[in-house]
C-alpha positions as CSV (number, residue, x, y, z in Angstrom):
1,X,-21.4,2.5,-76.5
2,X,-17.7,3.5,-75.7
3,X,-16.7,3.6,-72.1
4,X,-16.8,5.9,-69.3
5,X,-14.1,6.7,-67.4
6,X,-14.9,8.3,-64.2
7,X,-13.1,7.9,-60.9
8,X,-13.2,5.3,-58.3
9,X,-15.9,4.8,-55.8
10,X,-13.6,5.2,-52.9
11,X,-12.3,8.6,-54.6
12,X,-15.4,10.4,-54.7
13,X,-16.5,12.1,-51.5
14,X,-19.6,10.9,-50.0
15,X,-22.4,13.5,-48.5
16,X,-20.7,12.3,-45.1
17,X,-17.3,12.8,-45.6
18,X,-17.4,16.0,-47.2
19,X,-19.8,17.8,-44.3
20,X,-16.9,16.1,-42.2
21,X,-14.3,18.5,-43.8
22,X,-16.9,21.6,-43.9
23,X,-17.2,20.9,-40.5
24,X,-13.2,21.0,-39.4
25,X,-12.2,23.1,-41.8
26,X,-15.2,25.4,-40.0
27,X,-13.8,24.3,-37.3
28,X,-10.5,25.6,-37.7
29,X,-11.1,29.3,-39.4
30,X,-13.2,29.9,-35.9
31,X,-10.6,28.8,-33.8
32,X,-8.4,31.2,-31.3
33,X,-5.2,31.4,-30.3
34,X,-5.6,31.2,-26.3
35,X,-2.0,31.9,-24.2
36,X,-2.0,31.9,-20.6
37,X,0.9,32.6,-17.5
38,X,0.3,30.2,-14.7
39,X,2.4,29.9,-11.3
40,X,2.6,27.4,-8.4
41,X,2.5,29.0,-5.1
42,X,2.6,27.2,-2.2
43,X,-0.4,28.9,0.4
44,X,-2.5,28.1,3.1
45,X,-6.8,27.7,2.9
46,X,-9.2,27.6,5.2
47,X,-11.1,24.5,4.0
48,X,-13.2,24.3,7.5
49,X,-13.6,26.2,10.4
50,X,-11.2,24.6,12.6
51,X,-9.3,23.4,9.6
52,X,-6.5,26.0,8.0
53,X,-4.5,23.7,4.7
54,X,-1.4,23.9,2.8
55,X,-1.6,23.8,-1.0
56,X,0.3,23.6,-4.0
57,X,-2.3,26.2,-5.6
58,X,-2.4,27.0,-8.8
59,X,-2.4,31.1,-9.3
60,X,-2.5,31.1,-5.3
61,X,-6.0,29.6,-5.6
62,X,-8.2,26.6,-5.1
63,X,-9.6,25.4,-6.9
64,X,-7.3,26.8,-9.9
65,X,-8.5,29.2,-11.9
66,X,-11.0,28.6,-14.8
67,X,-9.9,27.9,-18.4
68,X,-12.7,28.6,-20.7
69,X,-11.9,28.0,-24.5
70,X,-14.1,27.4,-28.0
71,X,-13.4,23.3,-29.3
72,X,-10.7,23.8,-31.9
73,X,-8.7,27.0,-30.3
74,X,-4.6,26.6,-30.0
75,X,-3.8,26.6,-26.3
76,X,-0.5,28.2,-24.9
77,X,0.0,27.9,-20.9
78,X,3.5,29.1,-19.4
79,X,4.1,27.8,-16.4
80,X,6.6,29.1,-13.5
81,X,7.0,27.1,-10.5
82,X,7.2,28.9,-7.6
83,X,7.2,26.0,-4.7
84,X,10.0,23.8,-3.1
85,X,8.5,20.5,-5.2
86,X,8.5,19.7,-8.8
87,X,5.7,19.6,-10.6
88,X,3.7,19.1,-14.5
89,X,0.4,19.6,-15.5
90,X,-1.8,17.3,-17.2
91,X,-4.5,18.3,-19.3
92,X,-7.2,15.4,-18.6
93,X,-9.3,15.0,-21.5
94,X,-7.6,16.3,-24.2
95,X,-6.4,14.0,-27.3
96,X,-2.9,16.2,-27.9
97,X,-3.4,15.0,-31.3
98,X,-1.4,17.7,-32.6
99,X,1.4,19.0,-32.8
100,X,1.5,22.9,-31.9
101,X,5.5,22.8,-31.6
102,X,8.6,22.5,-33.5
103,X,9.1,18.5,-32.3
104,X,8.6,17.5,-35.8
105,X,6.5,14.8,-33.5
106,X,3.3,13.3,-35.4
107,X,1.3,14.3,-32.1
108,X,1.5,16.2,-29.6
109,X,1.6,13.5,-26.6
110,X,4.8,15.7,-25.3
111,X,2.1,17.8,-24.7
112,X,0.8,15.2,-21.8
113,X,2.1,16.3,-18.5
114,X,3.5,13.1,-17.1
115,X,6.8,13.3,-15.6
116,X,9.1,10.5,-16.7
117,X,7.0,10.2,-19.9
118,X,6.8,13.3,-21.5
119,X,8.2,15.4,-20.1
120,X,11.0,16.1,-16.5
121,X,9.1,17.8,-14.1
122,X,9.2,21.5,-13.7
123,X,11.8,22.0,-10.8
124,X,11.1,24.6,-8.5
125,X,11.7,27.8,-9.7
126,X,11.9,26.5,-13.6
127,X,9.1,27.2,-16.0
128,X,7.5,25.0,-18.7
129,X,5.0,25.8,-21.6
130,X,2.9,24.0,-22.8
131,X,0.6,24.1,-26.2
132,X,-2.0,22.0,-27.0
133,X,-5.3,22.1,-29.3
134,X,-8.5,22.2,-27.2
135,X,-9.9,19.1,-29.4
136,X,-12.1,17.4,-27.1
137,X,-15.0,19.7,-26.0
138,X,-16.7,19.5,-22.8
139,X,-16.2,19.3,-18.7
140,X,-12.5,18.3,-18.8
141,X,-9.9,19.8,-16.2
142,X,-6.3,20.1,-15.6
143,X,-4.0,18.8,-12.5
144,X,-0.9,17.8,-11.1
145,X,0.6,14.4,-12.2
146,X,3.6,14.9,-9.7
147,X,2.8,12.5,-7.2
148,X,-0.5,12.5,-7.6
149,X,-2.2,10.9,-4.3
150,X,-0.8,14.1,-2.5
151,X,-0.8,16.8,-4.8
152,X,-4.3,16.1,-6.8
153,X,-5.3,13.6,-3.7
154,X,-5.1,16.1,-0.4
155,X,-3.2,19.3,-1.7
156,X,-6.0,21.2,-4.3
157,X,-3.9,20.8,-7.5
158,X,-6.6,20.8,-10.2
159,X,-9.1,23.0,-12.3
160,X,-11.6,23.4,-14.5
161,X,-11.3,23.0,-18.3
162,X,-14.2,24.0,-19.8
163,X,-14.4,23.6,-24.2
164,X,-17.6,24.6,-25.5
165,X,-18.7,22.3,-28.4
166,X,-18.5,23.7,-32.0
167,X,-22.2,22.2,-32.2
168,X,-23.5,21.9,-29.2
169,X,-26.9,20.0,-28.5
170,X,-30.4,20.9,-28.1
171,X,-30.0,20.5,-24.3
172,X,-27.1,22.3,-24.0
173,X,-29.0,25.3,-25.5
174,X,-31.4,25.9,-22.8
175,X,-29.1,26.2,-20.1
176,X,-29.0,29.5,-18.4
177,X,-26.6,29.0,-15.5
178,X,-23.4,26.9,-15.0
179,X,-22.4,25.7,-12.2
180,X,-19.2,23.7,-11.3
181,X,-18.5,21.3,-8.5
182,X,-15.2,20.0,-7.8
183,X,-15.5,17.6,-5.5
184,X,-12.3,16.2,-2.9
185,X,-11.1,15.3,0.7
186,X,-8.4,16.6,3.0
187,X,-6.3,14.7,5.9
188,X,-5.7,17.0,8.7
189,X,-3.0,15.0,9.8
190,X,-1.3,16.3,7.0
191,X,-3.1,19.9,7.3
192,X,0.6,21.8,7.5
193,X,2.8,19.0,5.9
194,X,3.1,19.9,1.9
195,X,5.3,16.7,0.9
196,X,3.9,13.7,3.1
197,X,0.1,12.4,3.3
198,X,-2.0,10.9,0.7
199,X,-0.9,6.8,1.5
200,X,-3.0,4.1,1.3
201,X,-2.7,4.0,5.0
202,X,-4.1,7.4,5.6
203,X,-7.3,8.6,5.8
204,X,-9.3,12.1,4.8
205,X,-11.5,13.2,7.1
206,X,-13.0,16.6,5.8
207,X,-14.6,16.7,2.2
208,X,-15.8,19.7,0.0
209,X,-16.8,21.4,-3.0
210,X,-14.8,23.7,-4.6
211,X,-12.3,23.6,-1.5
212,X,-14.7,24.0,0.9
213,X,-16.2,22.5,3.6
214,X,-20.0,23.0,5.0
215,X,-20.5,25.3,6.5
216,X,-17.7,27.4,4.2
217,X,-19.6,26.7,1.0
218,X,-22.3,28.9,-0.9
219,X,-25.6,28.0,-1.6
220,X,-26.1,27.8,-5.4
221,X,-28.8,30.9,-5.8
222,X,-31.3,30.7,-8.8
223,X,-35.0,31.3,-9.8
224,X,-38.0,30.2,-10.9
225,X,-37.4,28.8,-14.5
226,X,-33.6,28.4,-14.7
227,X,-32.1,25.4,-16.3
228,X,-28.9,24.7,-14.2
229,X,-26.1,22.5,-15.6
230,X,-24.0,20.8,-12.5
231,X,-20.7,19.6,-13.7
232,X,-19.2,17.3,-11.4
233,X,-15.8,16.6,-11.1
234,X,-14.2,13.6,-9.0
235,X,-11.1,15.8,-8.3
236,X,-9.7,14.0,-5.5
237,X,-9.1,10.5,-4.1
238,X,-12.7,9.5,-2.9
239,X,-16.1,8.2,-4.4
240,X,-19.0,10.7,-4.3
241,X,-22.6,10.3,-4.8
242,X,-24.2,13.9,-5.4
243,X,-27.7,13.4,-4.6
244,X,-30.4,16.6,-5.2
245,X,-33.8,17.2,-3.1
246,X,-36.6,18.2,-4.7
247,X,-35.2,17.7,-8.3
248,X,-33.9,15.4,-10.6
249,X,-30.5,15.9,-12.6
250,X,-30.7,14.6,-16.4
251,X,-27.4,13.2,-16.9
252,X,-26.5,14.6,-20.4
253,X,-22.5,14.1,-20.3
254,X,-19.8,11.7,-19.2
255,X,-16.2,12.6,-19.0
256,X,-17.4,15.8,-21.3
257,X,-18.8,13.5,-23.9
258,X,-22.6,13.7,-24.8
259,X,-24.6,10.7,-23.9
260,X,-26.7,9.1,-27.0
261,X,-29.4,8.2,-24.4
262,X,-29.6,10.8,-21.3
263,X,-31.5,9.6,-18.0
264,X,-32.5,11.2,-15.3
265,X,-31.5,10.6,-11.5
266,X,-31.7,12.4,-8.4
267,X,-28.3,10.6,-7.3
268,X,-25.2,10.4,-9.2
269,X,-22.3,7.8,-8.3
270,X,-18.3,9.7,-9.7
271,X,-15.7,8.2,-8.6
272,X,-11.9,9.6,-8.8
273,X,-10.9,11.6,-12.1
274,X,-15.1,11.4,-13.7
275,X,-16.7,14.4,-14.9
276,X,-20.9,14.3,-14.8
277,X,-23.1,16.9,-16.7
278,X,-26.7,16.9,-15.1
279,X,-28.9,19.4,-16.4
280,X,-31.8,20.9,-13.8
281,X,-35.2,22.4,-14.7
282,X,-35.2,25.0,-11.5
283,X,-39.4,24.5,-11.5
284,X,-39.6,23.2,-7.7
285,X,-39.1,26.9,-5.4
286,X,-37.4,26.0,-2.0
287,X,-34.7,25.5,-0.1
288,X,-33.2,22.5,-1.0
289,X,-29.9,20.5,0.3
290,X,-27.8,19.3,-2.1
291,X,-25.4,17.1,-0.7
292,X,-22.7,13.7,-1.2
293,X,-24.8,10.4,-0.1
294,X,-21.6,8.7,0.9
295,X,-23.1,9.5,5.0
296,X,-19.2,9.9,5.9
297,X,-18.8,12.9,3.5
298,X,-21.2,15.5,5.4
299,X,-18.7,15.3,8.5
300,X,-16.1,17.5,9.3
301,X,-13.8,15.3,11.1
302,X,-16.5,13.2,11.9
303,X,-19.1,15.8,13.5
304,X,-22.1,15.3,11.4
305,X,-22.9,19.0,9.7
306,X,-20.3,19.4,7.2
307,X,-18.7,17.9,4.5
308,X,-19.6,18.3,0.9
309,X,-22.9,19.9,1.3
310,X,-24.9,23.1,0.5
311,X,-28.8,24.1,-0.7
312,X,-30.5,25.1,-4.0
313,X,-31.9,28.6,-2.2
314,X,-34.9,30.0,-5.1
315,X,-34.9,33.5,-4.8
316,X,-37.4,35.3,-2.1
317,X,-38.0,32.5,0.6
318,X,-37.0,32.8,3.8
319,X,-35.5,29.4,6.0
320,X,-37.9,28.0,8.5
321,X,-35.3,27.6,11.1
322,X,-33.6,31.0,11.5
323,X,-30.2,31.1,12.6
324,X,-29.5,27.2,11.6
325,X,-26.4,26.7,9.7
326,X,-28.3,24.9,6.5
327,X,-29.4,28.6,6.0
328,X,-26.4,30.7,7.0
329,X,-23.9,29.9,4.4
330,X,-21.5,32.7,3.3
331,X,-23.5,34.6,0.3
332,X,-20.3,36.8,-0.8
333,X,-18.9,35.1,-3.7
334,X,-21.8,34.7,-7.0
335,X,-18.8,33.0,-8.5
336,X,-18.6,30.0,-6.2
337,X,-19.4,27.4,-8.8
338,X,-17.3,29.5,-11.6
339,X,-21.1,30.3,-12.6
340,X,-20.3,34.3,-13.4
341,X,-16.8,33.6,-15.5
342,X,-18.5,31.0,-17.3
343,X,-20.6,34.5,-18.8
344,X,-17.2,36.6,-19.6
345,X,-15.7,36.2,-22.9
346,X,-13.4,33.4,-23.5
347,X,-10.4,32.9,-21.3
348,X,-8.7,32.3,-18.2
349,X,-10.4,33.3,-15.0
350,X,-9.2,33.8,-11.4
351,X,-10.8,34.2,-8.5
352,X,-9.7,36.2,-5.5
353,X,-12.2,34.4,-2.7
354,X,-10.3,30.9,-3.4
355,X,-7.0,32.6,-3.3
356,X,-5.0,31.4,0.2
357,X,-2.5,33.5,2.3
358,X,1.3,32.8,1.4
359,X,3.5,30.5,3.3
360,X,5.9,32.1,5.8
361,X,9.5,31.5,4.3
362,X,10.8,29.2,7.2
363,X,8.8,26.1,6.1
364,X,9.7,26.6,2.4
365,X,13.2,27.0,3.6
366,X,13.6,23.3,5.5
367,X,11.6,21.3,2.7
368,X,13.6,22.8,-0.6
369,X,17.1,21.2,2.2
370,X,15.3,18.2,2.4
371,X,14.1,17.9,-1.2
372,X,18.6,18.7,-2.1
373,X,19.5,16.2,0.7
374,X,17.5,13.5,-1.1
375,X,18.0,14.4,-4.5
């Protein structure tokens, strides 16, 4: 029998491989060109009641506005820096694989947002782009890496990043609702100080979600038969513990990653830069609190009733205790938790109720002398 010649093992694409390539190559003639303007503005919040803050705020709001994008789009962000500090952003999460500029670079880790590393920070009133490939789908976020205990610590420089999966998985699919909770402290020492705070010898005192404090946030509104999907972010310095009444979260992602074996809890431990997916099965009507089991976190200033804190509210009941604070949050902002741009079409989405008042000029004035004196 003469012989065969046909081609090597190794050469011939396996049933794995080549749904691999279907899949990218998918991948790819799906993808979007994304490009986005972003400024620094340096503004005042109210966090608390009795607490007014100064931020570095991205688009004049915090938390910064949401990026929404489809796993494989091309991601353009121009940034103009309109504070008296420098600044980057980092895009936490993402691989910056590769290479959307004309670097000739094998990857894209220029791409990172590290002053000294990959890039000199953008001086204030300079303007960086950056580009990158939204490769890693999933609850990942952007921030500050300019000295990060202040800025990303006690000064509300960070946002969501949200990627939606190519494939996403069967428990993805029945969620109706998002709902996103950035989670961080503020020093009040530090309250009208942009450029000091965030040491090792300081300490926070008022803690929130989504910039707020209790009794400033919203209650997260649903109904009967929802499946909500909390994604928690450890934006700031401190260790949470986001513990739901009545209901337990099943714990589907980790640092925007699906989990090969989800569990449920009805407490869930992020510490400093960790993103949580918990999906909830809205089949328990009440009035529920929802709130960080770390006791300090529900104080503001350390007067129990505030903090990081708010309720699951099921449409149609009433409180029992009228006129208590549990059950007198503001109700004027349905996107809150970023729950009503995560419905729009793709892209990026601000939000006027975060947005803070602008600094009066004299401040900016005396810290861009100190910033030359030092330089």
């Amino acid at each position: 029998m003469p012989p065969t010649y046909g081609r090597h093992p190794l050469l011939i694409p396996s049933g794995f491989v080549f749904a691999v390539m279907v899949f990218f190559t998918a991948l790819q003639v799906n993808a979007e060109d994304r490009e986005f303007d972003f400024t620094i503005e340096e503004r005042k919040i109210r966090v608390a009641p009795d607490l007014e803050y100064q931020v570095f705020a991205f688009n004049g709001q915090v938390p910064g506005p949401l990026i929404h994008v489809k796993e494989g789009d091309d991601v353009t962000v121009h940034v103009a820096n309109n504070t008296t500090l420098p600044h980057t952003i980092h895009w936490h999460g993402q691989y910056q694989r590769h290479n959307l500029t004309s670097s000739g670079d094998a990857s894209n880790w220029k791409m990172d947002g590290v002053p000294g590393v990959t890039q000199k920070a953008i001086e204030p009133g300079d303007t960086f782009t950056y580009k990158f490939r939204a490769e890693k789908a999933g609850s990942t976020w952007y921030h500050c890496h300019v000295n990060v205990s202040e800025h990303v610590g006690i000064r509300g420089m960070w946002g969501p990043l949200i990627v939606d999966p190519a494939k996403p998985t069967k428990l993805e699919k029945k969620v109706t609702r998002d709902v996103i909770m950035m989670l961080s402290s503020w020093d009040s020492d530090y309250a009208e100080k942009l450029g000091s705070g965030g040491g090792p010898r300081d300490r926070t005192n008022y803690f929130s979600l989504n910039g707020r404090s209790f009794p400033l946030t919203q209650p997260i509104n649903v109904r009967k038969g929802d499946v909500v999907r909390l994604r928690m972010f450890g934006a700031g310095a401190e260790i949470h513990a986001i513990h739901t009444h009545g209901h337990d979260m099943l714990i589907t992602h980790k640092d925007g990653s699906p989990l090969p074996a989800p569990y449920y809890v009805d407490t869930i431990l992020i510490g400093p830069g960790e993103r949580y997916d918990g999906i909830v099965e809205m089949n328990n009507p009440g009035i529920w609190m929802v709130h960080d089991h770390v006791d300090p976190h529900v104080t503001n200033n350390g007067k129990h009733g505030g903090g990081t804190m708010t309720v699951i509210a099921y449409e149609g009941l009433s409180p029992v205790v009228k006129d208590d604070p549990h059950t007198m949050l503001p109700n004027d902002d349905p996107d809150f938790y970023y729950s009503e741009s995560m419905k729009q079409p793709h892209g990026m989405h601000n939000n006027d109720h975060f947005k803070g008042m602008p600094l009066q000029g004299e401040g900016r004035r005396e810290r861009r002398k100190v910033q030359h004196e030092t330089h």
